[in-house]
C-alpha positions as CSV (number, residue, x, y, z in Angstrom):
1,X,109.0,-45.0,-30.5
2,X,106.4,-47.8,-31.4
3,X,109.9,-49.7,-32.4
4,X,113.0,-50.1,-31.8
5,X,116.3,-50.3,-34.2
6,X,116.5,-53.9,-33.8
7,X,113.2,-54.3,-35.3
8,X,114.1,-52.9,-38.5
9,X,117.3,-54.7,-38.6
10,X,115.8,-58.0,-38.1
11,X,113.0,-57.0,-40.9
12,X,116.1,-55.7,-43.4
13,X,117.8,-58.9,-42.9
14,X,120.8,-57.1,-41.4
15,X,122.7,-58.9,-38.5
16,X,123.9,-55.1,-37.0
17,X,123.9,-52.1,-38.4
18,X,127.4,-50.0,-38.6
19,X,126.8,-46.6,-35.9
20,X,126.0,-44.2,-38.8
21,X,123.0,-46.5,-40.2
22,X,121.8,-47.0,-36.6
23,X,121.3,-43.5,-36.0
24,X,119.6,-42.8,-39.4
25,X,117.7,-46.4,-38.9
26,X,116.6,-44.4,-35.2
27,X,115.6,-41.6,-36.9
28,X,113.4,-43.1,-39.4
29,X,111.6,-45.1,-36.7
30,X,111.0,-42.2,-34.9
31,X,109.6,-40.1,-37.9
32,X,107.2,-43.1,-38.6
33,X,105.9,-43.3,-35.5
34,X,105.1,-39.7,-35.7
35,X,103.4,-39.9,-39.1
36,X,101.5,-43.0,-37.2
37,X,100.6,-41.3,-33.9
38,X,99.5,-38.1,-36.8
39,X,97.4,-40.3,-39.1
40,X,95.6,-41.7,-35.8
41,X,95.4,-38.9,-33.5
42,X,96.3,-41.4,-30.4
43,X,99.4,-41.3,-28.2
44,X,99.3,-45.3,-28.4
45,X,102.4,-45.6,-26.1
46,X,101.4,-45.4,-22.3
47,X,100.7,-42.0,-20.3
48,X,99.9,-41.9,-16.6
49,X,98.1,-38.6,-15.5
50,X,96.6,-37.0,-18.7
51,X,94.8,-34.0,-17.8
52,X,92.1,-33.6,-20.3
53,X,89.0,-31.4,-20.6
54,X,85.9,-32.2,-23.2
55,X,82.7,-31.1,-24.0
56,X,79.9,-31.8,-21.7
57,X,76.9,-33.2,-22.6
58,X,73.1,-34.1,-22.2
59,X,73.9,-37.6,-23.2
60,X,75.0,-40.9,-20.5
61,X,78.2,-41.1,-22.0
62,X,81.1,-39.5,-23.4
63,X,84.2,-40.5,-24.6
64,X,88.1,-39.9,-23.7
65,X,90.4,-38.9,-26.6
66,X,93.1,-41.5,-26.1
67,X,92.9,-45.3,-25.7
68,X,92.8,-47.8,-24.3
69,X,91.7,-46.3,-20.9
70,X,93.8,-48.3,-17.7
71,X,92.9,-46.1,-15.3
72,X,90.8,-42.9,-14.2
73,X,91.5,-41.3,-11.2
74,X,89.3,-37.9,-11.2
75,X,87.0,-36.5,-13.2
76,X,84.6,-33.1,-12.6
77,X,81.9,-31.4,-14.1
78,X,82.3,-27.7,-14.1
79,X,78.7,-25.8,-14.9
80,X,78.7,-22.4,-17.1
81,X,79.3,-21.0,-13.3
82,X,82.7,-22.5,-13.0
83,X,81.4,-24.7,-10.1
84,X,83.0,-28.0,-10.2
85,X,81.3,-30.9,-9.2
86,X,83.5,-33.9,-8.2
87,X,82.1,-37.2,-9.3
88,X,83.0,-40.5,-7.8
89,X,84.1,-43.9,-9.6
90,X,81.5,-46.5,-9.6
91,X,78.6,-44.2,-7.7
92,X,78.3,-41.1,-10.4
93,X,80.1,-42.6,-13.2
94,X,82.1,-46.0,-14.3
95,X,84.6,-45.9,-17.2
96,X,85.9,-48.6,-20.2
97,X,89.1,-49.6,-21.6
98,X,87.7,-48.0,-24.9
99,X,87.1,-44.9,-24.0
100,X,83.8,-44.7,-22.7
101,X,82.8,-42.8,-19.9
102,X,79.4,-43.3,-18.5
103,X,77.1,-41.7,-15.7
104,X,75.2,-43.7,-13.8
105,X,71.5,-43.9,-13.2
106,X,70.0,-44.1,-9.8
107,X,66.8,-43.5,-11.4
108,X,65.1,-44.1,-14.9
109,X,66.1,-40.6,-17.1
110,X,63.3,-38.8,-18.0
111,X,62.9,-35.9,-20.8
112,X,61.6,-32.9,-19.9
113,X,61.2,-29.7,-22.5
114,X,63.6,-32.1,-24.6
115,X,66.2,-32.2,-21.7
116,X,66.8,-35.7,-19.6
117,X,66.2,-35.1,-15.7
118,X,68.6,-38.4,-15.2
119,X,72.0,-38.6,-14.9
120,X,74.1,-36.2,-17.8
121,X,77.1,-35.1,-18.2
122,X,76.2,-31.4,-17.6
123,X,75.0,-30.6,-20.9
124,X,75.8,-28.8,-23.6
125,X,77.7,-25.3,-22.0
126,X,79.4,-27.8,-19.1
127,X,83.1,-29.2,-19.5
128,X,84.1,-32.6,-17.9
129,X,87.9,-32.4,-16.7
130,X,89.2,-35.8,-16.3
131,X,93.0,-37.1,-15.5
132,X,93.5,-40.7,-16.7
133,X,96.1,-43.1,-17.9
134,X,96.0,-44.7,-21.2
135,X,98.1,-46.2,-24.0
136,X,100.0,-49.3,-24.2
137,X,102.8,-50.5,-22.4
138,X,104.3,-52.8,-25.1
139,X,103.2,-51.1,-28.6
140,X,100.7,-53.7,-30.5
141,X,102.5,-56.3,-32.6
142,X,100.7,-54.9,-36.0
143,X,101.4,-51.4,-34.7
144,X,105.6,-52.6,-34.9
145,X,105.4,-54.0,-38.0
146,X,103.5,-51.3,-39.9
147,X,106.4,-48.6,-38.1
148,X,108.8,-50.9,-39.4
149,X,107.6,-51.3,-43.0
150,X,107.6,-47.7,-43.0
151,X,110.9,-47.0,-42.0
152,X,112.4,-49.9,-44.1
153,X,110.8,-47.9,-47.0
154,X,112.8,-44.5,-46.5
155,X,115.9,-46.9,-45.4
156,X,116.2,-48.7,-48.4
157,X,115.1,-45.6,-50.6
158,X,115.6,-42.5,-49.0
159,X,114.9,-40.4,-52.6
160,X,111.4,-42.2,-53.5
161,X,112.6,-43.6,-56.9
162,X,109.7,-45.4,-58.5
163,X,110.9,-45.3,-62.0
164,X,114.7,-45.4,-63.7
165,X,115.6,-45.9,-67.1
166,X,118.9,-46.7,-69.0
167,X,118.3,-45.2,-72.1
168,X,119.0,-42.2,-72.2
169,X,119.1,-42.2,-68.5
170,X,116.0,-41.0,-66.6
171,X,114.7,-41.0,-62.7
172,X,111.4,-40.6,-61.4
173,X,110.6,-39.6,-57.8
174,X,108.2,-39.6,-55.7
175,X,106.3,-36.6,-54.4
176,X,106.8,-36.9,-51.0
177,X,110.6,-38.5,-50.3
178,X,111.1,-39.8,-47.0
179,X,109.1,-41.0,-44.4
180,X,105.2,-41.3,-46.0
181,X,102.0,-43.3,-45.3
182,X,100.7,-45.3,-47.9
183,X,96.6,-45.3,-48.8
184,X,97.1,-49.6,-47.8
185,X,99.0,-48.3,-44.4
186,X,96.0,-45.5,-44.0
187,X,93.5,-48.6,-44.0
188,X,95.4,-50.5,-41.6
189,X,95.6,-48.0,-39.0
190,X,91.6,-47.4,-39.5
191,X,91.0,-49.7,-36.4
192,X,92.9,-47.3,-34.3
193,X,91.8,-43.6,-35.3
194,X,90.8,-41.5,-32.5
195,X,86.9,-41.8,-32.0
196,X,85.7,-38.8,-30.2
């Protein structure tokens, strides 16, 4: 979970929470950092050994699915063949905490019948397998607080009422109860969509 119950105490105001509303305040966090982890299409929390395979291509760089990179330890091109060819860190490729893989150049790339004769990523019917580790230790800070005005939403009104009357008594609910993204909470998380 991006948070923990103690979080959402501390942003309720609420010293403890009695066993029955810690397990639902549990819950909650959990089903927002799914909706979260959905709307962004990253992990975020940290992963050691991801085995992942993408697309090759003509270009000098790709990029991983998940970030922040912290490590890579192997990555392969494997042709139309099926022949794998296993590249080494800092001679045939060097990778960024953002995602970026890139080949490196022992010579100047050159185009030939529109296709470069430098260093590539096997082109267009290759695939580039690649095991790293990614994600964040600690959750970020903005991360927390979003997961936790989220859950606090549901918590404090688990039926979505937006409107109630006296006279003649009438409700109005949301369409969605529950655990839900906002279009404000969609712009916040902008900064961390996947970028593939």
């Amino acid at each position: 979970m991006l948070a923990q119950v103690a979080d959402l105490a501390e942003y309720l105001g609420v010293d403890e929470f009695a066993v029955a509303d810690s397990d639902r305040a549990a819950s909650l966090l959990a089903y927002a950092t799914g909706e979260i982890k959905r709307e962004t299409r990253q992990h975020i929390e940290a992963v050691t050994g991801d085995q992942v395979e993408i697309s090759g291509s003509w270009d000098q760089k790709i990029r991983l699915p998940q970030r922040p990179v912290n490590d890579v330890s192997a990555v392969s091109i494997i042709d139309e063949a099926g022949t794998a060819e296993v590249l080494t860190v800092n001679v045939d490729y060097r990778w960024r905490r953002n995602g970026q893989l890139i080949r490196l150049t022992a010579f100047p790339a050159q185009r030939i019948n529109t296709r470069p004769t430098g260093r590539h990523w096997g082109g267009d019917h290759a695939s580039v397998q690649v095991i790293y580790d990614h994600g964040y230790a600690t959750a970020p800070s903005d991360l927390v607080g979003l997961t936790v005005a989220v859950a606090a939403r549901a918590f404090d009104n688990p039926t979505a009422v937006v409107q109630e009357s006296f006279g003649t008594y009438s409700v109005t609910n949301a369409r969605n109860a529950g655990i839900r993204l906002t279009d404000a909470d969609r712009r916040s998380l902008r900064r961390w969509l996947r970028r593939t």
